[in-house]
C-alpha positions as CSV (number, residue, x, y, z in Angstrom):
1,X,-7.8,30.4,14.8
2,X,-8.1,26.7,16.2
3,X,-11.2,25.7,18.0
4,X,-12.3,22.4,19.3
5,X,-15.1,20.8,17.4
6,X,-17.8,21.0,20.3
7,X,-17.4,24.6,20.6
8,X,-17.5,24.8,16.8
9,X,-20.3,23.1,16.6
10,X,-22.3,24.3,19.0
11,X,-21.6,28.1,18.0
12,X,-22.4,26.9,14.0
13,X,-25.9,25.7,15.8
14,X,-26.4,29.3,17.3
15,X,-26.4,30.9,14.0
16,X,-22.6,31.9,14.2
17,X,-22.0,32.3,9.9
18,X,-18.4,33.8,11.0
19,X,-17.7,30.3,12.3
20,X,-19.0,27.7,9.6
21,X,-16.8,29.9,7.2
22,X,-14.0,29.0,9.3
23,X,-15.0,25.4,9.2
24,X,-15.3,25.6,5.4
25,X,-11.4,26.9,5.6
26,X,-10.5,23.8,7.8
27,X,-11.7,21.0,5.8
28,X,-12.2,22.3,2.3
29,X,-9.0,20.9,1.5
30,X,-10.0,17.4,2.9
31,X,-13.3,18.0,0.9
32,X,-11.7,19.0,-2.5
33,X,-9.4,15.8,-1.8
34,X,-12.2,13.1,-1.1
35,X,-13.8,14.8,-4.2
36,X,-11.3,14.9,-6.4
37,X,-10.0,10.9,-5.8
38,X,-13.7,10.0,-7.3
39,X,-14.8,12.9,-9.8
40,X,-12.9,13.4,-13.0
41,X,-14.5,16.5,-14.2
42,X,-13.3,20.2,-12.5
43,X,-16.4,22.0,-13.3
44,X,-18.5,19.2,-11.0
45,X,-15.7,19.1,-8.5
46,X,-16.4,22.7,-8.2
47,X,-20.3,21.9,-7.3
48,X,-19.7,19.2,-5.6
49,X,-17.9,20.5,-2.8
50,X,-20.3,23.5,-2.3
51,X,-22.5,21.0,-1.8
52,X,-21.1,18.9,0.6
53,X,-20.6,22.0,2.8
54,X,-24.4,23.1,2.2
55,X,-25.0,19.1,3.9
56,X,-22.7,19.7,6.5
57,X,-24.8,22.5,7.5
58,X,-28.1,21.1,6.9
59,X,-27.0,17.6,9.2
60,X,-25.0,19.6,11.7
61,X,-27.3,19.1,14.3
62,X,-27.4,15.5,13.7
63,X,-23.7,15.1,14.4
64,X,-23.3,12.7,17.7
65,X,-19.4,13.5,18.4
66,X,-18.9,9.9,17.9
67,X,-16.1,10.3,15.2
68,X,-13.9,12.8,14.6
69,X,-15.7,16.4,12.8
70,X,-13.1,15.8,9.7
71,X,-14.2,12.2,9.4
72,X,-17.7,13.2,9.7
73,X,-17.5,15.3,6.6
74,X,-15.0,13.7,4.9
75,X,-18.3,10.4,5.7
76,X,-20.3,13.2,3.8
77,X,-18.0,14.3,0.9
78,X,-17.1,10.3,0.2
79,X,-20.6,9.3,0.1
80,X,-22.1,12.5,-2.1
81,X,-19.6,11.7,-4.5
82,X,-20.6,8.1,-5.1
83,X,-24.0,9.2,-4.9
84,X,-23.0,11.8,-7.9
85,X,-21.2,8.8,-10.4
86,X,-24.2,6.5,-9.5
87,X,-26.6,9.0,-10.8
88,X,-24.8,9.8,-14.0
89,X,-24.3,5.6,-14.4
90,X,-20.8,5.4,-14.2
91,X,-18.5,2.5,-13.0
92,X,-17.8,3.3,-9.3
93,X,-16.4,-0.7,-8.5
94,X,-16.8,-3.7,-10.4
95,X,-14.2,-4.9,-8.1
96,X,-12.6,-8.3,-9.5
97,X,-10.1,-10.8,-8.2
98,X,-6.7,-9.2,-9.0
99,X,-5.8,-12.6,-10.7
100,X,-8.7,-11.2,-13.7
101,X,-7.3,-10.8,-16.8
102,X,-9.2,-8.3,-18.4
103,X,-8.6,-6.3,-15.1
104,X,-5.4,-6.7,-14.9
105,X,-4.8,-5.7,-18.7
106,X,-7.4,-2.7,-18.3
107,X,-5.2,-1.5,-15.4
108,X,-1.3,-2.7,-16.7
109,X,-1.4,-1.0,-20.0
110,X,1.4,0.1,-22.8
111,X,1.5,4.0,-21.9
112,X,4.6,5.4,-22.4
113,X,6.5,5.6,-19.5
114,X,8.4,8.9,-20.9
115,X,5.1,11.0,-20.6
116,X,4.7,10.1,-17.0
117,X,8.5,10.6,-16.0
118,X,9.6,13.9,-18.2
119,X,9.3,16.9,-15.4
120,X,7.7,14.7,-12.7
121,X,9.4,13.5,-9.7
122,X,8.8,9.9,-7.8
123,X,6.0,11.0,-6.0
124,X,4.2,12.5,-8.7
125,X,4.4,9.5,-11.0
126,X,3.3,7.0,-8.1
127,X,0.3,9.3,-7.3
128,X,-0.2,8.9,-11.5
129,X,-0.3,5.3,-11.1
130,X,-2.6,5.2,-7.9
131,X,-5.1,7.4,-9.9
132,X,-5.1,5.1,-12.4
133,X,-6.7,2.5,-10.1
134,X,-10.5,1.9,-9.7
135,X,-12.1,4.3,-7.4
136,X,-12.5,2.4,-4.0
137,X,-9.0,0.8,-4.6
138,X,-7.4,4.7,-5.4
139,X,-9.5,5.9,-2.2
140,X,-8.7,3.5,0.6
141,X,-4.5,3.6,-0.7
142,X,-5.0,7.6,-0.3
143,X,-7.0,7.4,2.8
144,X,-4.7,5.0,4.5
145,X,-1.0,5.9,3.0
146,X,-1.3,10.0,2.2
147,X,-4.0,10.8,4.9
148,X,-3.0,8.7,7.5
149,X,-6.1,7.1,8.6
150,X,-6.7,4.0,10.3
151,X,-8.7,1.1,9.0
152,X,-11.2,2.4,11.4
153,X,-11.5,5.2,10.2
154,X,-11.6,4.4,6.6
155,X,-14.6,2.3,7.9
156,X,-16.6,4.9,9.0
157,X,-15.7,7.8,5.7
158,X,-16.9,5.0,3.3
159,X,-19.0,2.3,5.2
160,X,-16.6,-0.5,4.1
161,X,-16.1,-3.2,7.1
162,X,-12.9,-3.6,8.5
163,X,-12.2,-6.5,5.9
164,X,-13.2,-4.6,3.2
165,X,-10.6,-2.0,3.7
166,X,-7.9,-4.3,4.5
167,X,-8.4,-6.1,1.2
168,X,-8.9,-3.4,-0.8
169,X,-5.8,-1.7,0.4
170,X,-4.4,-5.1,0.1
171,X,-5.3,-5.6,-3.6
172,X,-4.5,-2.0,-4.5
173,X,-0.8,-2.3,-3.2
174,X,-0.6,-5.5,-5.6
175,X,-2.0,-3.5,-8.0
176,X,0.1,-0.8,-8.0
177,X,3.3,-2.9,-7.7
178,X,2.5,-4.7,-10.8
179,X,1.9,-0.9,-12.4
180,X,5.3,0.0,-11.0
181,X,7.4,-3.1,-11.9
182,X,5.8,-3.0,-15.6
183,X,7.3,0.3,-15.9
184,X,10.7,-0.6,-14.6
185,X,11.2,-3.2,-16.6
186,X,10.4,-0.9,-19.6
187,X,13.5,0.9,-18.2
188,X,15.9,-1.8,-18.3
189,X,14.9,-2.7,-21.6
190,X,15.8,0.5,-22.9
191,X,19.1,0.3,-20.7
192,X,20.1,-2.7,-22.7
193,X,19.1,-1.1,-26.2
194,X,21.7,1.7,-25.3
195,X,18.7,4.1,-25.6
196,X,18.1,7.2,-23.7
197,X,15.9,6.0,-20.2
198,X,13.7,8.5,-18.7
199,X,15.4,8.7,-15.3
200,X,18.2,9.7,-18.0
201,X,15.9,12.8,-19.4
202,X,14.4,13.0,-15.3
203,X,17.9,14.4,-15.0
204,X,18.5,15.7,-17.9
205,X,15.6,18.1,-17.5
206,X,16.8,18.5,-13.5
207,X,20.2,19.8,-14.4
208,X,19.5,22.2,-17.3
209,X,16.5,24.0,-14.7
210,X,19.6,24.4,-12.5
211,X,22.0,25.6,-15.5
């Protein structure tokens, strides 16, 4: 059942509990994914978005139409979960030039590529490197590249100003590519050695699911 956000709303405001259960079904994924990018921990994931929907109801009224419904909770989800780290004092961005060593070091590190490749595709070890980043960095590459938002629109979920987004998403790419080309070079090194690479047990692993 798909029904526009005014008429939504406005039967949610007449006491219609059949309805805000279907608006629960229509964004809880967007909820559980603005949660999960910031909030390590499933059991407070779990509380967290029940929360954020108990809000949504609470400031229903207050919604203005302004942005889109989904970017007005996804606003609501982003901002409850910072709210949540600051509380229990942990890092949310100590965001440093990307040319910071320590940084840089804290965020290129000597993991083993084999436990990210072995039964993973592509996508899944990118997304492993992306969650790896700091939060705001991990949230505006997820916001932009997997959900498809605007800068805009990024603006308004996280009240960063256009700039702010830019150069975070900017910073993050770098970020990542330095993750990704660490990691490739491992690959070639192991190439040269004559050892075993992991795109060679990627396949491996491929071909004897098929057999």
């Amino acid at each position: 059942m798909i029904m526009e956000d005014r008429e939504l709303v406005s039967k949610i405001l007449s006491g219609d509990t059949q309805v805000f259960r279907l608006l629960i079904k229509q964004h809880e994924k967007l909820v559980a994914h603005m949660i999960g990018r910031l909030v390590k921990h499933n059991g407070e994931r779990e509380d967290l978005c029940q929360d954020v929907f108990i809000r949504v109801y609470e400031k229903l009224s207050e919604f203005t139409f302004q942005a889109k419904l989904s970017t007005w909770i996804a606003t609501i989800a982003y901002r409850h979960a910072i709210n949540h780290l600051r509380k229990k004092k942990i890092l949310i961005s100590d965001v440093q030039d990307e040319d910071d060593e320590s940084f840089m070091n804290n965020f290129i590190d000597d993991e083993n590529p084999e436990t990210l490749f072995v039964e993973q595709d592509t996508d899944e070890f990118v997304l492993k490197l992306v969650d790896q980043l700091p939060a705001h960095y991990k949230t505006v590459l997820m916001l932009y590249h997997k959900d498809n938002l605007n800068y805009l629109e990024i603006g308004e979920i996280t009240g960063m100003p256009e700039g702010t987004v830019k150069s975070y998403l900017f910073r993050g790419r770098k970020l990542l590519k330095e993750k990704v080309m660490k990691y490739i070079g491992k690959e070639k090194f192991y190439e040269s050695r004559g050892g075993v690479t992991t795109k060679d047990r990627t396949r491996k692993t491929s071909e004897s699911r098929k057999g």
